[in-house]
C-alpha positions as CSV (number, residue, x, y, z in Angstrom):
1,X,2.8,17.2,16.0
2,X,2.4,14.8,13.0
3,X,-0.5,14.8,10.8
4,X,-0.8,11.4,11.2
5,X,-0.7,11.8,15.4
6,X,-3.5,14.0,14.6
7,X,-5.3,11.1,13.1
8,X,-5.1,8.9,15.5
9,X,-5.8,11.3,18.6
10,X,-9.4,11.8,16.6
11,X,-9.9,8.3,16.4
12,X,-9.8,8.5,20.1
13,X,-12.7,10.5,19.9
14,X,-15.2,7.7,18.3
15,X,-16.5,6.6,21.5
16,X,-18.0,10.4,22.1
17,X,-19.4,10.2,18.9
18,X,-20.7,6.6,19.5
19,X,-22.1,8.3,23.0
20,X,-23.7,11.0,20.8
21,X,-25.7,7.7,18.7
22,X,-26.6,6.4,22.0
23,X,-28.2,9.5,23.0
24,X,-30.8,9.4,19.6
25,X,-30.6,5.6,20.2
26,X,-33.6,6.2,22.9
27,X,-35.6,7.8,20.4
28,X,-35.5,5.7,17.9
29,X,-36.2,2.8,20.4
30,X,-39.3,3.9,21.3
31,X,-40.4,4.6,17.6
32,X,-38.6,1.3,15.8
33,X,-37.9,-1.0,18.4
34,X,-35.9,-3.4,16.4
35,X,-34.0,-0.8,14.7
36,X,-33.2,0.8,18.2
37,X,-32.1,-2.7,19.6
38,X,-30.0,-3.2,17.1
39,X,-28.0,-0.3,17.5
40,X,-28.0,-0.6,20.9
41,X,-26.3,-3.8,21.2
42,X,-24.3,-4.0,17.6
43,X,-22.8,-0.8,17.5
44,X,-20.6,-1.7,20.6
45,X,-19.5,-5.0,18.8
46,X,-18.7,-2.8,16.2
47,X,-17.0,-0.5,17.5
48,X,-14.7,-3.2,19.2
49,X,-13.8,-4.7,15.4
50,X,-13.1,-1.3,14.6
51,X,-10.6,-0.8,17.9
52,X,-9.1,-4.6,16.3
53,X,-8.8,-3.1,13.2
54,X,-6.8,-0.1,13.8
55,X,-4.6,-2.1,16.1
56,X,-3.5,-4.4,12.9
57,X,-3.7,-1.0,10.7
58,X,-1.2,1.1,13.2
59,X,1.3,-2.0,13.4
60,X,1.2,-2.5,9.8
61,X,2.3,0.7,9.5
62,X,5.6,0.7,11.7
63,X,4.1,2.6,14.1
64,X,5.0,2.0,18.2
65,X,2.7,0.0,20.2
66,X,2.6,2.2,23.5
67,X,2.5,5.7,22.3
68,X,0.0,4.7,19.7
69,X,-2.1,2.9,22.0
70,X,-2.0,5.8,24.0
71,X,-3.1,8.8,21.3
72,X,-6.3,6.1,20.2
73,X,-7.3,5.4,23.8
74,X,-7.1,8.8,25.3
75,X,-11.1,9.7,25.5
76,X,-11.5,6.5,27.4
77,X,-8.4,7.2,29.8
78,X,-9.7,10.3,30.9
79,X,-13.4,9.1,31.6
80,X,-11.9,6.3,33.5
81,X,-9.9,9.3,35.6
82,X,-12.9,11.5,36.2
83,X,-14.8,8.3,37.4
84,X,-12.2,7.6,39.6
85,X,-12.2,11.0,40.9
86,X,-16.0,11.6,41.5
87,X,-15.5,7.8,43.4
88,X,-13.3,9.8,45.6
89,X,-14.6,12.3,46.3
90,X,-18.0,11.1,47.7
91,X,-19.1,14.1,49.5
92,X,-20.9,16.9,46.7
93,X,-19.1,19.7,48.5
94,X,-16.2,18.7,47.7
95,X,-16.5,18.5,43.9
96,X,-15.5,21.8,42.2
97,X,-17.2,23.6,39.8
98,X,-14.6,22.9,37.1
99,X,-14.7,19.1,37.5
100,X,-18.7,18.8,37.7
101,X,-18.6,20.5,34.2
102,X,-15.3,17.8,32.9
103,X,-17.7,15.1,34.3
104,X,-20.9,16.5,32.8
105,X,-19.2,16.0,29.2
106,X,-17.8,13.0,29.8
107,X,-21.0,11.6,30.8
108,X,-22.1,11.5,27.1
109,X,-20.2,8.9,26.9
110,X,-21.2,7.0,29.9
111,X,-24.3,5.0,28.4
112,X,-21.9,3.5,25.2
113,X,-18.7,2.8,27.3
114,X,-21.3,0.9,30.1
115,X,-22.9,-1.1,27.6
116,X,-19.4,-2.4,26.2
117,X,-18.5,-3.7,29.6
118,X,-21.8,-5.5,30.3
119,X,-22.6,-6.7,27.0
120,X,-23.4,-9.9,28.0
121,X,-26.4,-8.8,30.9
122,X,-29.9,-9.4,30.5
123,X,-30.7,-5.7,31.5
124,X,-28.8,-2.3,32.6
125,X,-28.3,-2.1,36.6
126,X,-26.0,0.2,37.5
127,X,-26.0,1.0,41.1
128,X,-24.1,3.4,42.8
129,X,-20.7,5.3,41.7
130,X,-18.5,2.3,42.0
131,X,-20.5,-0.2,39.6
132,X,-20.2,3.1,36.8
133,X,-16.4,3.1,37.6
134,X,-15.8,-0.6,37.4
135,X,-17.7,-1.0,34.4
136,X,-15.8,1.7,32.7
137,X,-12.6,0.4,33.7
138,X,-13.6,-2.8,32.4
139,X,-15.0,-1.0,29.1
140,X,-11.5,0.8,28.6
141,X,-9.5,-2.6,29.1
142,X,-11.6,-4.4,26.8
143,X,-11.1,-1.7,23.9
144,X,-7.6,-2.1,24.9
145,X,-8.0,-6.0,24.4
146,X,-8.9,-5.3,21.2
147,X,-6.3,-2.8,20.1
148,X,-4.0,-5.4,21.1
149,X,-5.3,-8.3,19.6
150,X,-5.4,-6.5,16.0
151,X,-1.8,-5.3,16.7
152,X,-0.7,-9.4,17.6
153,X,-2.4,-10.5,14.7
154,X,-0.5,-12.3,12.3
155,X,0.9,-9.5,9.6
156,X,1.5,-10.6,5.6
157,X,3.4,-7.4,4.7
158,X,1.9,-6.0,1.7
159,X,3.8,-7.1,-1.9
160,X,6.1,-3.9,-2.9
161,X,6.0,-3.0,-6.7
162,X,9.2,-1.9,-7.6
163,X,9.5,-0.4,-11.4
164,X,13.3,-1.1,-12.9
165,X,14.5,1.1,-15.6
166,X,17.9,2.7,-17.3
167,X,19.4,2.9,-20.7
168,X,20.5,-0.7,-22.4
169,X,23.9,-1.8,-21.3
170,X,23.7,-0.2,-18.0
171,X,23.4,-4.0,-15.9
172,X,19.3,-3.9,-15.3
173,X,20.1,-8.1,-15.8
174,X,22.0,-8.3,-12.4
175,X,20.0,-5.8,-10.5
176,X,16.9,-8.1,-11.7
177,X,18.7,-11.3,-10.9
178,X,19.5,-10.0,-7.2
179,X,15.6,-9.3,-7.1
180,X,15.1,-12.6,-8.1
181,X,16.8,-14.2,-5.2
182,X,15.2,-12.3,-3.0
183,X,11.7,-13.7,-4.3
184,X,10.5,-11.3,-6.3
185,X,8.5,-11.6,-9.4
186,X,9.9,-10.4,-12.6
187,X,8.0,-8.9,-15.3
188,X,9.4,-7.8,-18.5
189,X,7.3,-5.5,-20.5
190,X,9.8,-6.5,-23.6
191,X,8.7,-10.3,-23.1
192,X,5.3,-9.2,-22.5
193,X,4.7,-7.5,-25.6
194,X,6.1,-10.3,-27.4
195,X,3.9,-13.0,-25.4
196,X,1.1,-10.7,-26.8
197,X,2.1,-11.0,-30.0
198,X,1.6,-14.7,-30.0
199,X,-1.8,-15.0,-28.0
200,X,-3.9,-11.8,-28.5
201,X,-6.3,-12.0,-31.3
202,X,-7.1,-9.2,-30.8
203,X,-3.9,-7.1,-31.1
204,X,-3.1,-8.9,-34.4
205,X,-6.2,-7.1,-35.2
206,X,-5.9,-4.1,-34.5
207,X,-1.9,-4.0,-35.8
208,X,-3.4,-5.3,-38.9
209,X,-6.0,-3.0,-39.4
210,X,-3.2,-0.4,-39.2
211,X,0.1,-1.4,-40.9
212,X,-2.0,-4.0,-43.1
213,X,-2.3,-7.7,-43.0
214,X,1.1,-8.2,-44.6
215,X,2.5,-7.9,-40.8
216,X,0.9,-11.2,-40.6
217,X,2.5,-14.7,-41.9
218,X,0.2,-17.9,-43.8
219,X,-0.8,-19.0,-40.0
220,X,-2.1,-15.8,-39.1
221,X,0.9,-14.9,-37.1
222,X,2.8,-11.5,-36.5
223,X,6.0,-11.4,-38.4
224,X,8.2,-9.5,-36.6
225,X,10.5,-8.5,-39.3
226,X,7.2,-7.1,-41.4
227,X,6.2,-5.3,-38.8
228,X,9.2,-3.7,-38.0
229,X,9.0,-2.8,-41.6
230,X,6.1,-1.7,-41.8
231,X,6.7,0.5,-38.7
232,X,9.9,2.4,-39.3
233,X,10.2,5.2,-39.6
234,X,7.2,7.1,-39.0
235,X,4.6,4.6,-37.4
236,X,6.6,4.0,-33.8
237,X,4.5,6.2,-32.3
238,X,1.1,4.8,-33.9
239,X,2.4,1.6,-32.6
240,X,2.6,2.3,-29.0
241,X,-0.4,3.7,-29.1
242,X,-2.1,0.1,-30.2
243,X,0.0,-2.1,-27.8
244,X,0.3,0.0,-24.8
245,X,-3.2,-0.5,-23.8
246,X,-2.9,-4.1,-24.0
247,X,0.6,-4.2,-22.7
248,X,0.0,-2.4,-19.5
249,X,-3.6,-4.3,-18.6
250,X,-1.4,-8.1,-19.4
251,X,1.5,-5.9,-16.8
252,X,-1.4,-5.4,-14.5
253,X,-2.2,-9.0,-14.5
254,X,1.1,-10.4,-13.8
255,X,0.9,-8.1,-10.4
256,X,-2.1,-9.3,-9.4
257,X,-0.7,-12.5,-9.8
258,X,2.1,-12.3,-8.0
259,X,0.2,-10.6,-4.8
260,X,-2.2,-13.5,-4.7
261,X,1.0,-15.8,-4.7
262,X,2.2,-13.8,-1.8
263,X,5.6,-12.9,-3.5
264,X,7.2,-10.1,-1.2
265,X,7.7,-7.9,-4.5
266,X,6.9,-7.2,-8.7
267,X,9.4,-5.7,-10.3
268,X,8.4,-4.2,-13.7
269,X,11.3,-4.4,-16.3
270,X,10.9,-1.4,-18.8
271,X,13.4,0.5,-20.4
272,X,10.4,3.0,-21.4
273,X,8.8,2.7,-17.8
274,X,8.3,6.4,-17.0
275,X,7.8,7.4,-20.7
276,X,4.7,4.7,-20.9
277,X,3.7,6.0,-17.7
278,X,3.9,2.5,-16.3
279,X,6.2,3.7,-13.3
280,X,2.8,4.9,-11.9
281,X,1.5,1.7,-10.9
282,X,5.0,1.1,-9.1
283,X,5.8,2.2,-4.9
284,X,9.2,3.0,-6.0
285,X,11.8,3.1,-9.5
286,X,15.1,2.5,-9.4
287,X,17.1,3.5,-12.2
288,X,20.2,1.6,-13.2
289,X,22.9,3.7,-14.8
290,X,26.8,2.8,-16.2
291,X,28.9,5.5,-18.1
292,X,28.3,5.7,-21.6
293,X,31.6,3.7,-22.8
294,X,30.9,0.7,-20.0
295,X,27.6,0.4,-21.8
296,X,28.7,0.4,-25.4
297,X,31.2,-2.4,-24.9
298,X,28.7,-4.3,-23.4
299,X,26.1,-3.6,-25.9
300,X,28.8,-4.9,-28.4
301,X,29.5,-8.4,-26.3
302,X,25.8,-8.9,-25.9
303,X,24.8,-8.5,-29.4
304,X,27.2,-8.9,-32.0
305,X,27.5,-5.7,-33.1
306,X,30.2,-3.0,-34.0
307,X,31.0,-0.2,-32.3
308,X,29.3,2.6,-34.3
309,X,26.1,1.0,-33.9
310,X,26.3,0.2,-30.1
311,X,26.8,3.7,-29.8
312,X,23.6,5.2,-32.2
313,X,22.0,2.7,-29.7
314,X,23.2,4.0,-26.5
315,X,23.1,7.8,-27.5
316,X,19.0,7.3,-28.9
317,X,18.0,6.8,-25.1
318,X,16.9,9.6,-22.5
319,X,20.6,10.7,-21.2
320,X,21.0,9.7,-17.1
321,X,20.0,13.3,-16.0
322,X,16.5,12.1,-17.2
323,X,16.5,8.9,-14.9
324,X,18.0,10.4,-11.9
325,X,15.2,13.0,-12.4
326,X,12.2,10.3,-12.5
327,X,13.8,7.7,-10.1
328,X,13.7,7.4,-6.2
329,X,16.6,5.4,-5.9
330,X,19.9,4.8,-8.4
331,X,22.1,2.1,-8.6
332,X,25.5,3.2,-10.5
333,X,27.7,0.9,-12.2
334,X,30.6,1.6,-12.6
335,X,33.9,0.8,-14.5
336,X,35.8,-0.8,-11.5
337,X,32.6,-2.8,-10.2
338,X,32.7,-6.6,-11.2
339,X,29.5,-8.4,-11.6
340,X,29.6,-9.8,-8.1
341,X,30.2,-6.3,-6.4
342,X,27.1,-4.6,-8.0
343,X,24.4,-7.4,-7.5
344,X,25.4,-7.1,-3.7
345,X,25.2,-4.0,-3.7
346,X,21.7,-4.1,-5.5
347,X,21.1,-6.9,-2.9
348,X,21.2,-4.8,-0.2
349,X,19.3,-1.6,-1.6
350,X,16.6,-4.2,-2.7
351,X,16.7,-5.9,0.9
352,X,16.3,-2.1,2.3
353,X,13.2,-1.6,0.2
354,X,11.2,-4.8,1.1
355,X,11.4,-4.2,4.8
């Protein structure tokens, strides 16, 4: 069996420990009678939100309504049987010795499970076997009512983050674009960094405190071209360590965002994503990879640049063995696939993954 049938068959055991509470329940009453009357009469409310609450929970979850409803109800299933069975069988001789023990522990449960069903009485008057049998049947069909309810409750399924990363040239665009259609929010850490760059005080700050304030321009600004200046060669490292903090918490933001605007999915655009560590706040990666010579030609068409330098550029970044390694899912792009043909086919993966 599952672990996670395990799970539920326990929480089919909370009404034996709620019968357990109602047991010390008598005690307290007659020592704290407001305390003891509270328990008495909220705990089966509560217990009832609880039954709701795993019913939305286990639906959430893709899980199937009748064999789940079964495993979380079983406690109360059998009580109602061996009610129905001492009904029956009216005469004491007739009761074995194995049942009168299966009744004797089931009747832990017997003070909760008849307070659920006649909440709404003025006082406890149970008389005779078939009142006790009718009131737990009623008791099990109400926690069933609640189960249900939960499970029919309207569902917002809950926003996937989705982390996007591959070497330069390898088509991330389109696989972002097809994302895009589908309504998901795109963040790129690239932009990001460079939105920071512009707004935070307080990483001009701490940039200048580092490479010096002739990174800055006469309006206090970064200048990008002094930095990188002041950066290369040896202070890349230095540098990630000042904006990654600030890049990540701005990332984090964005997310937030998005799930409060109920977009079905955040994808987080980062060529460095599992370096930075940010592919940890993300449910899945996907890595987009293209052969090497695809991506050099397209690093040349996209910026202006000749062929020796496209390929430094291409052959600086972690080789595809890297990304296959860190990714759960990989869209390749190859030399015969148009445009078209690859954002339908990252379409489809990305329609897979928000289900």
């Amino acid at each position: 069996m599952k672990k996670s049938a395990w799970k539920l068959l326990l929480a089919g055991l909370a009404p034996a420990a709620v019968g357990w509470v109602y047991n010390v329940t008598f005690m307290i009453w007659a020592t704290i009678p407001v305390l003891g009357m509270f328990i008495w009469y909220g705990v089966p409310l509560a217990v009832l939100a609880f039954w709701g609450l795993l019913g939305y929970n286990c639906r959430a979850k893709g899980r199937r309504y009748l064999p789940t409803l079964a495993l979380t109800h079983w406690v109360m299933a059998a009580e109602v049987a061996v009610y129905l069975w001492q009904f029956l069988l009216v005469g004491d001789e007739a009761r074995s010795m194995l049942l009168a023990g299966f009744s004797q522990w089931f009747n832990v449960f017997a003070i909760f499970t008849t307070r659920l069903a006649l909440l709404f009485e003025s006082q406890a008057n149970y008389i005779g076997q078939a009142t006790m049998t009718a009131s737990e049947v009623i008791a099990l069909a109400l926690m069933v009512l609640a189960f249900s309810l939960g499970w029919l409750w309207p569902h917002r399924k809950p926003m996937k983050v989705i982390g996007i990363t591959g070497p330069t040239g390898a088509g991330k665009t389109t696989a972002l674009n097809a994302l895009r259609e589908l309504g998901a929010e795109i963040i790129d850490a690239d932009a990001v960094y460079h939105d920071l760059l512009e707004s935070s005080d307080l990483l001009r700050r701490d940039l200048a405190r580092v490479f010096g304030d002739g990174i800055l321009d006469g309006a206090g600004q970064v200048d990008r071209k002094a930095l990188a200046a002041a950066v290369y060669p040896d202070g890349l490292e230095r540098l990630n360590e000042i904006t990654h903090p600030y890049v990540m918490t701005a990332i984090d933001y964005r997310v937030a965002a998005a799930r409060r605007a109920g977009r079905p999915a955040a994808a987080i655009d980062a060529i460095a994503l599992i370096e930075s560590g940010a592919a940890a706040k993300c449910d899945t990666v996907v890595a987009v990879l293209a052969p090497l010579e695809l991506r050099v030609k397209r690093i040349m068409a996209r910026d202006g640049i000749d062929e020796a330098y496209a390929r430094r550029r291409a052959l600086a970044q972690p080789d595809d063995g890297f990304f296959r390694s860190h990714s759960g899912h990989v869209l390749e792009n190859t030399q015969e696939d148009t445009p078209e043909e690859f954002g339908k086919r990252a379409r489809a993966l990305f329609e897979e993954l928000l289900r």
